[in-house]
C-alpha positions in Angstrom: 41.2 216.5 166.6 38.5 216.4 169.6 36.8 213.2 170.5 33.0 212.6 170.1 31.4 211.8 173.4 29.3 209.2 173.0 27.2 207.6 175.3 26.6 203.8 174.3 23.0 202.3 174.4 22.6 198.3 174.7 20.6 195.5 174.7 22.4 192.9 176.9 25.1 194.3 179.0 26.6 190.8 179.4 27.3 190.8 175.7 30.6 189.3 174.7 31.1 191.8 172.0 29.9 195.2 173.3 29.3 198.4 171.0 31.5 200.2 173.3 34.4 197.5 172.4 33.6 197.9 168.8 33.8 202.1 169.5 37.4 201.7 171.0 38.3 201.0 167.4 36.5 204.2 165.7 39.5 206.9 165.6 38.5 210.3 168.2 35.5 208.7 170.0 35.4 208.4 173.1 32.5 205.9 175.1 31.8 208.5 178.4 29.5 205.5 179.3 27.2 202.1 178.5 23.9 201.3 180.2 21.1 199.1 179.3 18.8 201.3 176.7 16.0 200.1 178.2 16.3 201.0 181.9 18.7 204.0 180.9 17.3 207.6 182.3 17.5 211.3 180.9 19.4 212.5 184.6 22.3 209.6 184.1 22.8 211.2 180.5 23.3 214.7 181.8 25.1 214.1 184.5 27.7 212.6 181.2 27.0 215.0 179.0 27.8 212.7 175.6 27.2 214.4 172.4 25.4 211.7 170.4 23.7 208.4 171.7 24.6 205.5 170.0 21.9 202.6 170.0 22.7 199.0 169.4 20.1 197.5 167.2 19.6 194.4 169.8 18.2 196.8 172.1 15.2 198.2 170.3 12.4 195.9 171.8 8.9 198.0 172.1 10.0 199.1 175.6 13.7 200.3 174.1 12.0 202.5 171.8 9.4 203.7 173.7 12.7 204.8 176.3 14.6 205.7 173.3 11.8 208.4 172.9 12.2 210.1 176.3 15.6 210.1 176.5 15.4 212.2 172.6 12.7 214.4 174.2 14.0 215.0 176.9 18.1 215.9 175.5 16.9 217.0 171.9 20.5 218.4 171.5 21.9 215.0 171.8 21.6 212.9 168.2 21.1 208.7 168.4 22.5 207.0 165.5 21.8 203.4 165.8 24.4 200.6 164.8 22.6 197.6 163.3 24.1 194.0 164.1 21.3 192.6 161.3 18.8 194.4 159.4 15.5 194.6 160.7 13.5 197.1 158.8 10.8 197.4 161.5 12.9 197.6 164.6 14.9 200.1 163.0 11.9 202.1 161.7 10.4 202.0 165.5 14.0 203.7 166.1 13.3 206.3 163.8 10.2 207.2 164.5 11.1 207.3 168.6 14.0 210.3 167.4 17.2 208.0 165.7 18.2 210.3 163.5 20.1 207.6 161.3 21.7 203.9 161.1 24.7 202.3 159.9 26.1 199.0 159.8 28.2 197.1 162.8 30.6 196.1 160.1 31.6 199.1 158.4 35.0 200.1 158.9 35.5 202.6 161.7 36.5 205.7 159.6 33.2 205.5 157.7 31.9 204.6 161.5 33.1 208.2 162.6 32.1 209.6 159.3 28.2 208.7 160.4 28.5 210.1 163.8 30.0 213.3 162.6 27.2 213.5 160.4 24.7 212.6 162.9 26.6 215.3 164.6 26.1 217.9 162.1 22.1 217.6 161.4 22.5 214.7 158.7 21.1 211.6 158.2 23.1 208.7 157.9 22.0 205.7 156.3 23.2 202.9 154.9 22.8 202.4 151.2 21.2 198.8 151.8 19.1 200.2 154.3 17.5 202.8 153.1 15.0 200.7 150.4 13.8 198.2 153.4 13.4 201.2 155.4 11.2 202.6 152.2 9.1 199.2 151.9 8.7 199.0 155.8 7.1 202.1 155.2 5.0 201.5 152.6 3.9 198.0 154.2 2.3 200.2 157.4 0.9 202.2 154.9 -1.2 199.7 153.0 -2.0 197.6 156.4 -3.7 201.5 157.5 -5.4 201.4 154.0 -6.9 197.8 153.8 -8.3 198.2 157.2 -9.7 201.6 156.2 -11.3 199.8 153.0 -14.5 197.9 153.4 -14.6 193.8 151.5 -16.6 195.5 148.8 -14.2 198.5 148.5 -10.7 196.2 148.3 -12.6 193.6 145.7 -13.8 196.7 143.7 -10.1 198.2 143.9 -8.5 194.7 142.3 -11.5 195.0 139.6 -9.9 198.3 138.7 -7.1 197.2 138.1 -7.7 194.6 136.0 -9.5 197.1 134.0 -13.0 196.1 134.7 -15.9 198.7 133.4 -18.2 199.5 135.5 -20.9 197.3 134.5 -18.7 194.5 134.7 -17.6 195.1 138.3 -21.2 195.6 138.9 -22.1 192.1 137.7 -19.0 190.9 139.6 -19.9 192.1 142.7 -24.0 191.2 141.9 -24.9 194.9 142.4 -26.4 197.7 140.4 -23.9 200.1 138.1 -25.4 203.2 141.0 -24.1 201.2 143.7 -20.6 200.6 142.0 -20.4 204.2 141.6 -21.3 205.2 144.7 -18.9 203.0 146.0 -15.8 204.0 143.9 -16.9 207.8 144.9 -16.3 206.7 148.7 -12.7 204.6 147.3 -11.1 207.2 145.9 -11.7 209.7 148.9 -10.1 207.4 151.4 -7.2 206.3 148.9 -6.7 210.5 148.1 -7.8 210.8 144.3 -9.5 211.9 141.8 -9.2 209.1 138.6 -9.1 205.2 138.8 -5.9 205.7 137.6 -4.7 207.3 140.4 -6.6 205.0 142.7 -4.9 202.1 140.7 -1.2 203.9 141.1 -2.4 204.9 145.4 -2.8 200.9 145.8 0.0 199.4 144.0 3.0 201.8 146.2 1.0 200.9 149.4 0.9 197.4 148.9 -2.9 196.6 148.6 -2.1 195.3 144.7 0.0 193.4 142.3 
């Protein structure tokens, strides 16, 4: 069976346990090299030629990523698959969004290892089951923060009226403003939330995060 080339992608290169010690382990890869992810450049991977980049999750600092980007723009045929030490749901959705196509766990065993690469390999998506709902709520999270800053005071307070089933008159009253203005205002709610009904509005707030 022919090796995977892989090109290993650290934090701290002084590490005692290394990715590219833990790769010795993984049956048919083979580490072609490890550099520093952050000071790592497109020309020293094709000089290599790996097949698949494989990222330790210590690396991705803001400045990792941000390389971790160039290096996927600028070798689109060559996969990353990032191996996560600890979960971090933002650092590795950062990864993911700067071109990681997937991310698996240090402590797997190394068959299920090389399963995830030869995945990566093949267009997939590896993930790991317990990764993929913090991943999910990461998501989400970003998605209410952009929401509650798109919201005005009056707009958020009206939203938590809603969904404690408030009438109109009565969020009117609660707000000390007239029943025109409360319309007026949930007419401007539900076009930055997407909707059409309060129930949808209600539903919109509660998956992003901006409600209990």
């Amino acid at each position: 069976m022919r090796s995977i080339r892989v090109a290993v992608l650290d934090g701290d290169l002084g590490e005692r346990t290394s990715l590219s010690e833990l790769l010795q382990t993984v049956p048919d890869v083979r580490c072609v090299s490890r550099m520093a992810l952050i000071s790592c450049r497109p020309v020293q991977l094709r000089r290599l030629q790996p097949q698949l980049l494989v990222v330790d999750s210590g690396a991705l600092c803001a400045a990792g990523c941000l390389n971790l980007e160039q290096l996927r723009l600028a070798l689109p045929e060559c996969p990353a698959v990032v191996l996560a030490r600890f979960i971090d749901p933002e650092r590795l959705l950062a990864a993911i969004r700067a071109g990681a196509c997937g991310c698996v766990r240090w402590q797997l065993p190394p068959r299920r290892i090389r399963a995830a690469l030869v995945a990566a390999l093949a267009g997939k998506t590896p993930l790991a089951p317990e990764i993929t709902p913090l991943l999910l709520a990461a998501v989400r999270a970003r998605a209410g923060e952009g929401l509650a800053c798109a919201l005005t005071v009056r707009e958020r307070r009206l939203l938590g009226l809603l969904a404690d089933g408030q009438s109109y008159a009565l969020a009117a009253q609660r707000l000390n403003v007239g029943v025109n203005t409360v319309r007026s205002n949930i007419r401007e709610l539900y076009a930055k939330l997407g909707v059409h009904s309060k129930s949808q509005a209600v539903s919109r707030a509660m998956r992003a995060g901006l409600i209990r």
